[in-house]
C-alpha positions in Angstrom: 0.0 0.0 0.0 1.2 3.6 -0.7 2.2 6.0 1.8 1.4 9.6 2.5 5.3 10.6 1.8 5.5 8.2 -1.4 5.3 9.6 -5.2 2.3 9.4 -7.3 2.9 6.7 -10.1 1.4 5.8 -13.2 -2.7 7.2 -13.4 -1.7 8.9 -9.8 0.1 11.6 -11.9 -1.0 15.0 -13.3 -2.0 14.5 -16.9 1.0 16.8 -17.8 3.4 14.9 -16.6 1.6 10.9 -17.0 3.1 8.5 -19.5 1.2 7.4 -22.5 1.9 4.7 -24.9 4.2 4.6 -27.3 2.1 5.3 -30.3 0.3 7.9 -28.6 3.3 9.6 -28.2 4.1 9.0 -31.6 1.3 11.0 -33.1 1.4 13.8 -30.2 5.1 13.9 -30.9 3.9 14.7 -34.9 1.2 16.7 -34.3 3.3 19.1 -31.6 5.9 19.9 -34.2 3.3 20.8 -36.1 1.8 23.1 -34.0 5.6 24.6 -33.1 6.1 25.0 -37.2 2.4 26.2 -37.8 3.1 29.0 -34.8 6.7 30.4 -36.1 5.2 30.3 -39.5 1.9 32.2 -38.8 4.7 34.8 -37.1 6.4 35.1 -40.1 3.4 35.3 -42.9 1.7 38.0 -40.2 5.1 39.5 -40.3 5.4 39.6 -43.8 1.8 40.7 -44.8 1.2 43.5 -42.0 4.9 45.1 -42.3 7.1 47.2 -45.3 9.9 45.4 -47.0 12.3 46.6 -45.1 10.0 46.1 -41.8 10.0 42.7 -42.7 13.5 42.6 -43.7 14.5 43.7 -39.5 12.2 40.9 -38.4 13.3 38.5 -40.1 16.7 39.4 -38.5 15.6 39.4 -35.5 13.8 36.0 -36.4 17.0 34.3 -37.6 19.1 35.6 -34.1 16.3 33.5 -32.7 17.2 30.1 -34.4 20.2 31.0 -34.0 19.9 30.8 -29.6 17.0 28.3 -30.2 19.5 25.9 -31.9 21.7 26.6 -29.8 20.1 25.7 -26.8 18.4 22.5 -28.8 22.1 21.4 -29.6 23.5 21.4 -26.2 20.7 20.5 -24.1 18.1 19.3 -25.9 19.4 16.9 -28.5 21.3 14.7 -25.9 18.4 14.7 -23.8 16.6 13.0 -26.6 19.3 10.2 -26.5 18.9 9.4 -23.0 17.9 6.2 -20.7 16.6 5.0 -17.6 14.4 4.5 -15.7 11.1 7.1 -14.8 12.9 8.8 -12.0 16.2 9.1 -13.9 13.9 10.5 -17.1 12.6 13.0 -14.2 15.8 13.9 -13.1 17.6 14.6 -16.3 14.5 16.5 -17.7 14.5 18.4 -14.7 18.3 19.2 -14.8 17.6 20.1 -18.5 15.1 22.8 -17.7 17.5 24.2 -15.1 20.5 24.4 -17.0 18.7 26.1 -20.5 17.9 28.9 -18.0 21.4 29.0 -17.2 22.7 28.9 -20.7 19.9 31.4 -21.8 22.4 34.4 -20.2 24.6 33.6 -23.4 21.8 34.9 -26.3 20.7 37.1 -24.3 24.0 39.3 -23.5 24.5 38.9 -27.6 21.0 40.5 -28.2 21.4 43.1 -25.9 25.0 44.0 -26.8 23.7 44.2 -30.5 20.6 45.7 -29.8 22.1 48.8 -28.2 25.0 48.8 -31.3 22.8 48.4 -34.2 20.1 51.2 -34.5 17.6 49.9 -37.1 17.5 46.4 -35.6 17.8 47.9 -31.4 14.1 47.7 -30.6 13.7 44.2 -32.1 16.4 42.7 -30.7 16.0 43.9 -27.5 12.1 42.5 -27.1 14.0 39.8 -27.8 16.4 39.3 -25.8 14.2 40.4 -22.7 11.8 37.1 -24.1 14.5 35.0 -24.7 14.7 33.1 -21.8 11.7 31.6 -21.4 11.5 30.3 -25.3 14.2 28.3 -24.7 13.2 27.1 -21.2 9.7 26.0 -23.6 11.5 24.8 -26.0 13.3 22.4 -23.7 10.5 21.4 -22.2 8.5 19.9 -25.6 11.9 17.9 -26.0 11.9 16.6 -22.8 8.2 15.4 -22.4 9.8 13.2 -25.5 11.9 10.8 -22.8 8.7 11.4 -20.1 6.4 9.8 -22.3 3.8 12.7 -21.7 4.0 14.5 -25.6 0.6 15.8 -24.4 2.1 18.5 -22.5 4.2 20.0 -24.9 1.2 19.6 -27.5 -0.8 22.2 -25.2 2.0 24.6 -24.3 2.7 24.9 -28.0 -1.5 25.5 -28.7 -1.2 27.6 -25.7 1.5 29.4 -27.8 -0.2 30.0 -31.0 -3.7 30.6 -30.2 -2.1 33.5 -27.7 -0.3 34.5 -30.9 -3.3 34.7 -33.4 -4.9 36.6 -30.7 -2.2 39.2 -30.3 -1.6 39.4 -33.8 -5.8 40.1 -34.3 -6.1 42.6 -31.7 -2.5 44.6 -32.9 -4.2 44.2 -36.6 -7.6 45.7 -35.9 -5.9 49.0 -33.6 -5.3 51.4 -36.3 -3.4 53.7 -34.1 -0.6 50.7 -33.0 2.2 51.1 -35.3 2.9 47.8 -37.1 6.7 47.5 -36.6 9.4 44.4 -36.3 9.7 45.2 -32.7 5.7 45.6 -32.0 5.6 41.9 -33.6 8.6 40.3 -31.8 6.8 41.3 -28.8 3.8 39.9 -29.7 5.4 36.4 -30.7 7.8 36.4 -28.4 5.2 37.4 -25.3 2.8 34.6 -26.5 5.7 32.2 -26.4 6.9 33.0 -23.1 3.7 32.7 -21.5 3.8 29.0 -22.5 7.2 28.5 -21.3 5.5 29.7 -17.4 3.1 27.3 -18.1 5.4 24.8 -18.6 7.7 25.3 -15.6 4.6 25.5 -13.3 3.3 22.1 -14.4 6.6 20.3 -14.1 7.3 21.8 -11.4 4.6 21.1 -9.3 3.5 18.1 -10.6 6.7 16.1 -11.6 7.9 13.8 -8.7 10.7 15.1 -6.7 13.5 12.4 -7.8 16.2 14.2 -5.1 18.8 17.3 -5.3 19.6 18.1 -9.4 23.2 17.3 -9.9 24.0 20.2 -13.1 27.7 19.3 -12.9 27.0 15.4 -13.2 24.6 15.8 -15.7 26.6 18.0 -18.3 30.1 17.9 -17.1 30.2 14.2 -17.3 32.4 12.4 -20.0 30.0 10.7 -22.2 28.1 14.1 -22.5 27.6 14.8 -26.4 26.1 18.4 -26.1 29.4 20.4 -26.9 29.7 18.0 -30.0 26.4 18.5 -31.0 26.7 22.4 -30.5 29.6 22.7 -32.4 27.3 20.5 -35.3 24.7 23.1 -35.1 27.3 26.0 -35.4 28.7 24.6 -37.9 25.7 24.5 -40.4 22.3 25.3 -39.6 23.8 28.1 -36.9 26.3 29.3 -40.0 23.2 28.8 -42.2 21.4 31.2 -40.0 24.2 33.3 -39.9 24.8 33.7 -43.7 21.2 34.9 -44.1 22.6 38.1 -42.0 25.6 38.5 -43.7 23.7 38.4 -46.5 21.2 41.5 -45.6 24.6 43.1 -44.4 25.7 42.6 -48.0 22.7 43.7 -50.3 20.6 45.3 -47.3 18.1 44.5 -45.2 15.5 43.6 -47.4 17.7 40.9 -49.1 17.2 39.0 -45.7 13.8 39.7 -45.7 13.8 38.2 -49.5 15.4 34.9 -48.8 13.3 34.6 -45.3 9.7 34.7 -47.3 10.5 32.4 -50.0 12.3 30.1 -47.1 8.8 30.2 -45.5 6.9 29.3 -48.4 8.2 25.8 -47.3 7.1 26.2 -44.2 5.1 23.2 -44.1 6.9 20.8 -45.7 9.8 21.9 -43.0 7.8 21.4 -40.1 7.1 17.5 -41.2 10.9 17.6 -41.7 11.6 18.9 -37.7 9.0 16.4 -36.8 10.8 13.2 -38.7 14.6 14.8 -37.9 13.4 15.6 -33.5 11.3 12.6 -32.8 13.0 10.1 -35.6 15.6 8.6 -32.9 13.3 7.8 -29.8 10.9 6.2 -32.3 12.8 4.4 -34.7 15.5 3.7 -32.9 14.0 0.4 -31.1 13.7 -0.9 -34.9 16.6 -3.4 -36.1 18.2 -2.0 -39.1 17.3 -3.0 -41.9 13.6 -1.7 -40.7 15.4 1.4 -39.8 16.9 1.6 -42.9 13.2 1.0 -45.1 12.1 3.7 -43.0 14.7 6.2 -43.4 15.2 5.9 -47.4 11.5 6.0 -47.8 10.8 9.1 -45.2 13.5 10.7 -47.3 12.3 10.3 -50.5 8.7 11.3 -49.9 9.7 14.4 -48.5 12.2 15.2 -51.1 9.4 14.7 -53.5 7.5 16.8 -51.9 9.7 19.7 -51.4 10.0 19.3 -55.9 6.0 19.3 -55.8 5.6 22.8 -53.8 8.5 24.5 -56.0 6.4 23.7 -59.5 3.5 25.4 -57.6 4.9 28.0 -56.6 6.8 29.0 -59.2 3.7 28.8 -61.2 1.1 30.6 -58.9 0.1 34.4 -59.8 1.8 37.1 -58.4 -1.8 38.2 -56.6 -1.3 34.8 -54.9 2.2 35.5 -53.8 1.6 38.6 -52.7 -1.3 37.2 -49.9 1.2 35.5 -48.6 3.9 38.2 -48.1 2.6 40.8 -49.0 4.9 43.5 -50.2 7.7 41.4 -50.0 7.1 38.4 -52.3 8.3 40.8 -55.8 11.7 40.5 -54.3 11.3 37.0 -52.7 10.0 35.0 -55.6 13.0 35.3 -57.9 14.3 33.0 -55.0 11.9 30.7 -55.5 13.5 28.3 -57.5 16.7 27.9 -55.4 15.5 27.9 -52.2 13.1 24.5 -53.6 16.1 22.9 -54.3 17.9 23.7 -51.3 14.7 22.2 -49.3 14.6 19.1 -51.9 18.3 18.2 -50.6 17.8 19.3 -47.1 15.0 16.4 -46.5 17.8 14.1 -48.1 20.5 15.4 -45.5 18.7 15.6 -42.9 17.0 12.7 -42.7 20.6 11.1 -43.7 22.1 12.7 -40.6 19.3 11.9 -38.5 20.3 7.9 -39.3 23.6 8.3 -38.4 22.5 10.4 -35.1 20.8 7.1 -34.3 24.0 4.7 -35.3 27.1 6.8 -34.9 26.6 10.0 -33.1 30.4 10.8 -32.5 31.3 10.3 -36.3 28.9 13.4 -37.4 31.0 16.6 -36.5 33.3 16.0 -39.4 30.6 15.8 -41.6 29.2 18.8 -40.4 32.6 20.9 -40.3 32.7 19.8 -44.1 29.0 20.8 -44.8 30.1 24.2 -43.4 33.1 25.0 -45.4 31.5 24.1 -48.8 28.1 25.9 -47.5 30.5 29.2 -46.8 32.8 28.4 -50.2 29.2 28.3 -52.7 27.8 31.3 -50.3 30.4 33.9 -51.5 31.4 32.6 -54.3 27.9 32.6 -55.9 27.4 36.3 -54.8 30.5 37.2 -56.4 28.9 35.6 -59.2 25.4 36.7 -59.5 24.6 39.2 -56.1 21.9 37.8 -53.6 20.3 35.0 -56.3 23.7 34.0 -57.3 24.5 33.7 -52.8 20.8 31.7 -52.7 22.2 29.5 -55.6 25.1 28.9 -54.3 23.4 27.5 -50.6 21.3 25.5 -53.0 24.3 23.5 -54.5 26.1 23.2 -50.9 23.1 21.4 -49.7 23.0 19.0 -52.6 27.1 18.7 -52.0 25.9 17.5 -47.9 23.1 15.6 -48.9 25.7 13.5 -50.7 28.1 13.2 -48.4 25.5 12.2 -45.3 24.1 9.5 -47.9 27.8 8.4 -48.5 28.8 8.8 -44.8 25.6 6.5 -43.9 26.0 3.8 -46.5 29.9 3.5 -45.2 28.4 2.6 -41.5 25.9 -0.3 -42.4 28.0 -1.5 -44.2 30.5 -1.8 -41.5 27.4 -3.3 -39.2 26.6 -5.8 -41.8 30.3 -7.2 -41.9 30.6 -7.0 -38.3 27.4 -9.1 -37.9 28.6 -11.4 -40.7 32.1 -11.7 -38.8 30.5 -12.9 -35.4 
């Protein structure tokens, strides 16, 4: 019989916080990156449809800063989180410890956003809502990744409706003032303010309703030798973080707007990218209990349909009327559908990659920073190369062909390791 001073287990526990099975949290996992994609893309269209060019252009600044710290955080915390086992009070513990330590590392971004924010005039309201918001996005985002290895994807499927029904509401009141001026920094607060009331929700949730598993050990958890976070930072860095980073350069380059440019035709893929965060995030917890050559099937065929994809939506819309295109983003779509065509491409070989890297996350997660360091190099090499070439298109066609240049290499780096499984298994 249970005791006044033991736990809660199993139905005893808060819905937030209660296991579920493994194929509910399959389809919760799915439909929560949806919602997370759906929100940060209903930012960006609201962005791009209520604001000027160069408006837009400053958001979407301030938007990539925010993957930037968001990846970041993912990378170091989040990512090796996903990788974990144990029992239910380890789980508790590390996610915990997780939450606790993405507040700690939240200081980082945030000193960055103010510093620039204060330095750089244009962009110094944006990135200052920002950076005072910053903090609890990345708390929330830790959160939906750890309710992975709780078994409880319910939560973060609220917190993330929570998120963007506060954000349509925002957006629908600041829409209908006519005296509130529409600006980047009046949005980012808006987005950013939705999301951070989540991330309270969150904590408050965990925190009271999570079992108390003991004292959080920070130093054991992410100090210890087998952690992979600094590895897996220094992946991100490498190429979606320099990815990030090249779309600023780039509006440094050719102006503002030319970030604004490559962010709205970037978000016209906005929902074939959210199915490929929700296959790359919650790929390993769920397909890694498969043998391989199931793995394998899986992979190559999740791959292809969403390469597929990616070449369906770039016929469309480079074939939909320029009143279409300007629904969408408004002002901004003349200067971003010239980018149409590239950006397609670059998606089409970023399913393959991704999804490539993804399967050897699951089989060899030490042997992926090289790859990665590589990726970088030729993604910086085509970059400014191609704008020497050809301006910003010729810089957008350049990122094009250094994704088709990684896709290749994760395929080749993949097909090295089964084959080195298969001859292992043959040997013994």
């Amino acid at each position: 019989m249970m005791s006044a001073t033991d736990p809660p287990t199993g139905s005893q526990l808060h819905w937030s916080v209660r296991r579920s099975s493994g194929r509910s949290n399959a389809v919760l996992g799915v439909v929560d990156q949806a919602l997370s994609s759906l929100t940060n893309l209903a930012a960006v269209l609201a962005a791009a449809a209520m604001l000027s060019v160069t408006e837009f252009g400053i958001f979407a600044a301030v938007y990539a800063a925010y993957l930037i710290a968001s990846g970041a955080s993912q990378a170091l915390v989040s990512q090796d989180l996903v990788l974990a086992v144990g029992d239910e009070p380890d789980m508790a513990r590390r996610m915990i410890a997780a939450m606790a330590f993405t507040a700690w590392f939240s200081t980082v971004p945030v000193a960055a956003l103010l510093m620039s924010g204060f330095l750089l005039d244009g962009l110094g309201p944006s990135l200052i809502a920002l950076a005072l918001l910053t903090p609890f996005l990345l708390v929330q985002d830790t959160i939906r990744f750890g309710c992975s290895i709780l078994g409880s994807m319910r939560l973060a499927v609220v917190l993330d409706a929570v998120w963007g029904a506060l954000l349509i509401a925002g957006v629908w009141t600041v829409s209908s003032l006519p005296d509130v001026p529409r600006s980047s920094a009046m949005l980012t607060a808006v987005w950013g303010t939705a999301g951070a009331v989540s991330g309270i929700l969150g904590v408050i949730l965990i925190v009271r309703h999570l079992p108390r598993t003991g004292p959080l050990n920070l130093r054991g958890a992410y100090l210890r030798r087998d952690f992979l976070g600094l590895r897996f930072l220094v992946e991100f860095l490498a190429v979606r973080g320099s990815s990030q980073a090249l779309a600023l350069i780039l509006g440094a380059l050719a102006g503002i707007a030319a970030t604004g440019a490559l962010r709205g035709a970037t978000t016209l893929f906005g929902p074939l990218t959210m199915l490929l965060l929700a296959a790359s995030t919650f790929a390993i917890p769920i397909i890694r209990s498969q043998d391989r050559a199931h793995q394998d099937r899986i992979l190559i065929s999740l791959a292809t349909a969403l390469a597929l994809l990616a070449g369906a939506m770039t016929v469309v819309f480079l074939g939909i009327p320029d009143t279409w295109g300007e629904r969408l983003l408004g002002q901004t779509w003349s200067i971003a559908e010239p980018l149409t065509l590239p950006v397609g491409l670059q998606v089409m070989a970023l399913a393959l990659s991704s999804i490539g890297y993804t399967a050897l996350r699951m089989s060899a997660p030490t042997k992926t920073l090289s790859l990665r360091l590589i990726g970088a190099l030729v993604q910086m090499v085509f970059f400014f190369g191609g704008y020497q070439v050809d301006g910003v298109q010729g810089a957008v066609w350049g990122l094009a062909a250094a994704a088709w240049v990684q896709a290749g290499l994760n395929a080749a780096s993949y097909a090295r390791e089964s084959r080195t499984v298969r001859d292992e298994r043959k040997s013994h």
